[in-house]
C-alpha positions as CSV (number, residue, x, y, z in Angstrom):
1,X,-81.9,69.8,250.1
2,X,-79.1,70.6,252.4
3,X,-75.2,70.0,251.7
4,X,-75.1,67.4,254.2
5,X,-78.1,65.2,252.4
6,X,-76.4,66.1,249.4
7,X,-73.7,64.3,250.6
8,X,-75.4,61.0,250.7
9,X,-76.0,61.4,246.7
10,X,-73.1,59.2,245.3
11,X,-71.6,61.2,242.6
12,X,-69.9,58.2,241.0
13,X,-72.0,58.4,237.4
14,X,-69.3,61.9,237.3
15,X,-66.1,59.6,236.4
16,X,-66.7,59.2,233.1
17,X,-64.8,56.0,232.8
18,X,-62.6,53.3,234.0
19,X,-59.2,55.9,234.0
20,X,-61.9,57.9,236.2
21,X,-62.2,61.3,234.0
22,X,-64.5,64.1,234.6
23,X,-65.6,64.9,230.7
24,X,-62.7,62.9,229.1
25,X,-60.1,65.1,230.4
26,X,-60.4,66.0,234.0
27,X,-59.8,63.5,237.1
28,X,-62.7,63.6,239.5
29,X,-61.8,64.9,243.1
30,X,-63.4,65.1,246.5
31,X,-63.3,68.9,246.2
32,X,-65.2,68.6,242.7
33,X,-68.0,65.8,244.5
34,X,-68.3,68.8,247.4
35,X,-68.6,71.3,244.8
36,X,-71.1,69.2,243.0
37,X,-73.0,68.4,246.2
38,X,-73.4,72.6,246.8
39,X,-75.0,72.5,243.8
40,X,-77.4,69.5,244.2
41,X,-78.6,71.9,248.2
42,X,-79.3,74.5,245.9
43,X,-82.1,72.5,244.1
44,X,-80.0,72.1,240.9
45,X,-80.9,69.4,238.9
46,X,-77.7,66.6,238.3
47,X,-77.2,68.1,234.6
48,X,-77.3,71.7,236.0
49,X,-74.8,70.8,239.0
50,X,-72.4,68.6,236.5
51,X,-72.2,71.8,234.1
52,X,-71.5,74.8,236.6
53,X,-68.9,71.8,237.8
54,X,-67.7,71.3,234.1
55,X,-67.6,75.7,234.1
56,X,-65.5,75.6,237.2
57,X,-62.9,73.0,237.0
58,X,-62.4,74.2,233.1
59,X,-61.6,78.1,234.1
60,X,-58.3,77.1,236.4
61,X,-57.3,74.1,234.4
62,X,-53.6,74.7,233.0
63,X,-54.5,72.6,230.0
64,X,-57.5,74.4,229.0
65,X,-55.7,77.5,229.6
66,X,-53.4,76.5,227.1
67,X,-50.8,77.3,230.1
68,X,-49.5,73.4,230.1
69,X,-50.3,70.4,228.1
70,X,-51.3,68.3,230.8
71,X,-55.7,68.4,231.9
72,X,-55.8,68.2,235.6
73,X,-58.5,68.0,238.3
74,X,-59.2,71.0,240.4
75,X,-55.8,72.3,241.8
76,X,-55.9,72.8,245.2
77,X,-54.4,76.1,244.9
78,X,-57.5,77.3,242.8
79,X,-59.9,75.6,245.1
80,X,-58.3,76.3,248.1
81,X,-58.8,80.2,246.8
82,X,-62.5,80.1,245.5
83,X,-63.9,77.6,248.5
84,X,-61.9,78.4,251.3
85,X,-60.8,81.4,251.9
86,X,-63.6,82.1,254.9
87,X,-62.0,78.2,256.4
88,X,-61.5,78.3,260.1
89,X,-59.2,75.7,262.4
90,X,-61.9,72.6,263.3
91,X,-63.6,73.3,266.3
92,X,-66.9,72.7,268.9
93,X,-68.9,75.2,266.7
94,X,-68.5,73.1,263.2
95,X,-72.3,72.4,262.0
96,X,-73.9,69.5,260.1
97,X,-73.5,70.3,256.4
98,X,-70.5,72.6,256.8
99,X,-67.3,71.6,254.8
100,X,-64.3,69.7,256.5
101,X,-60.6,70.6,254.4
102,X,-57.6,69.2,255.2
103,X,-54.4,70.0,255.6
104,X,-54.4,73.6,255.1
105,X,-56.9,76.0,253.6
106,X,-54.7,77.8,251.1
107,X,-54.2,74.3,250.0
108,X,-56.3,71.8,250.9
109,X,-55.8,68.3,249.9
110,X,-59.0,66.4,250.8
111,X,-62.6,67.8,251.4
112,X,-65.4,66.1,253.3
113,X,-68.7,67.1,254.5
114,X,-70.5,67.0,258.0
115,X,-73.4,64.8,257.7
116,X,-73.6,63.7,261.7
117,X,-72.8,65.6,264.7
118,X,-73.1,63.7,268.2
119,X,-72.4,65.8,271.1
120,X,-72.0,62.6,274.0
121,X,-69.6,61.2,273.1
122,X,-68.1,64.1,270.6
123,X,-68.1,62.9,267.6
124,X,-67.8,64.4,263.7
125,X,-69.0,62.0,261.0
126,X,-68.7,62.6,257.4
127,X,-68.6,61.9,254.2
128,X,-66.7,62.2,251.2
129,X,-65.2,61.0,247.6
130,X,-61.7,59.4,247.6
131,X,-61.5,58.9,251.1
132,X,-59.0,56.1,250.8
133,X,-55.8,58.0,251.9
134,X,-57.5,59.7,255.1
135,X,-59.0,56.4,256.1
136,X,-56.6,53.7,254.7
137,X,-56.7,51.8,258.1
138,X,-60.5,51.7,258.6
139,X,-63.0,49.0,257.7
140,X,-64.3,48.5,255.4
141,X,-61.7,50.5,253.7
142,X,-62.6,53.5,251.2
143,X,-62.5,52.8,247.9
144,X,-60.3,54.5,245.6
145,X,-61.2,57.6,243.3
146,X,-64.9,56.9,244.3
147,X,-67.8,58.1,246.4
148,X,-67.0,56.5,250.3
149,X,-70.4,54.9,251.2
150,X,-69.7,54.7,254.6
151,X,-70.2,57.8,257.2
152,X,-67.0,58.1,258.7
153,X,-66.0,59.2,262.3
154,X,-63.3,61.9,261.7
155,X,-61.3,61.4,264.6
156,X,-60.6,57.7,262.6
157,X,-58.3,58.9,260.3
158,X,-55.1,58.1,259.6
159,X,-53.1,61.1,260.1
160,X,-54.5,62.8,263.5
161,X,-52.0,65.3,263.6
162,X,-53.4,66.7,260.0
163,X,-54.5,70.1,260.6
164,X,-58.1,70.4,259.9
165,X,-60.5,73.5,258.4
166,X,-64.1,73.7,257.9
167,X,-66.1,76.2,256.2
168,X,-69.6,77.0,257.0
169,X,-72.1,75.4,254.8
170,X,-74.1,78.8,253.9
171,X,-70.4,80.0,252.8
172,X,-69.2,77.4,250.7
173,X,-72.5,77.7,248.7
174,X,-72.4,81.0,248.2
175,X,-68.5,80.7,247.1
176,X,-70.2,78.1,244.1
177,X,-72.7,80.1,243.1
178,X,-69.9,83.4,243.1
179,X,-67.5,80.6,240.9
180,X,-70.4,79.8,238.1
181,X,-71.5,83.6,238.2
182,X,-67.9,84.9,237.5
183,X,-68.1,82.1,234.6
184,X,-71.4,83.4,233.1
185,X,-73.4,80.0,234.3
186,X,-76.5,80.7,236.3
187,X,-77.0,78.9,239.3
């Protein structure tokens, strides 16, 4: 399976309940659903992907740390630093399957990934988790904190002007299996 058909797997059955934990603790993000969704193209099974998530998310929280008493999602610093370091400003060459960040890639705040590319007219379409924010105007609107159903046209977001990163699909893949490795979890 490739990231972008990955992509169409919602990953809702992650948020453990209404407050929308990850594992009673930790706040499911769209960079944790594309981390998930690497997983799931790597032939990973949905318990296999959910741990090496669990593995990930739990080495840079400050609450299991013990470095603050507060459990967060993934910080975009950390993710920023273990996904994205290869990220490249959006252009022509972006790829079905490759992984849109947004607004910087030292610290992105929203991750999305290709599943359409149409060359007349150009168009990107994606999709994501928690895409309510970066598509508030569209219809039907995103919902909140949960998978986005819908494949969106990127140029319909709200804030145009947001800079906008993508890492190659190959890339990002490798980066989660490098994250569960360092962590002892075999992907």
């Amino acid at each position: 399976m490739a990231l972008n058909e990955a992509a169409f797997e919602s990953p809702d059955y992650l948020v453990a309940n209404d407050e929308n934990k990850f594992f009673g603790t930790h706040q499911v993000t769209c960079h944790m659903a594309a981390i998930y969704w690497a997983f799931r193209a790597l032939g990973k099974t949905e318990k296999e992907s959910r741990s090496a998530l669990k593995a990930i998310t739990r080495s840079v929280c400050p609450g299991c740390l013990g470095t603050h008493d507060q459990h967060g999602s993934l910080q975009s610093a950390a993710y920023g630093q273990l996904f994205c370091t290869t990220a490249v400003a959006m252009n022509a060459t972006c790829m079905v399957g490759d992984v849109v960040i947004m607004p910087t890639a030292q610290m992105p705040m929203h991750s999305m990934v290709i599943v359409e590319k149409r060359v007349n007219p150009a168009r990107v379409m994606i999709r994501g988790f928690n895409n309510h924010q970066t598509f508030l105007a569209s219809k039907p609107q995103p919902p909140y904190m949960r998978y986005d159903k819908v494949t969106r046209d990127l140029a319909a977001r709200v804030m145009p002007s947001n800079n906008l990163y993508y890492v190659k699909e190959y890339t990002y893949i490798k980066a989660a299996v490098a994250a569960a490795a360092a962590l002892g979890v075999a992907v």
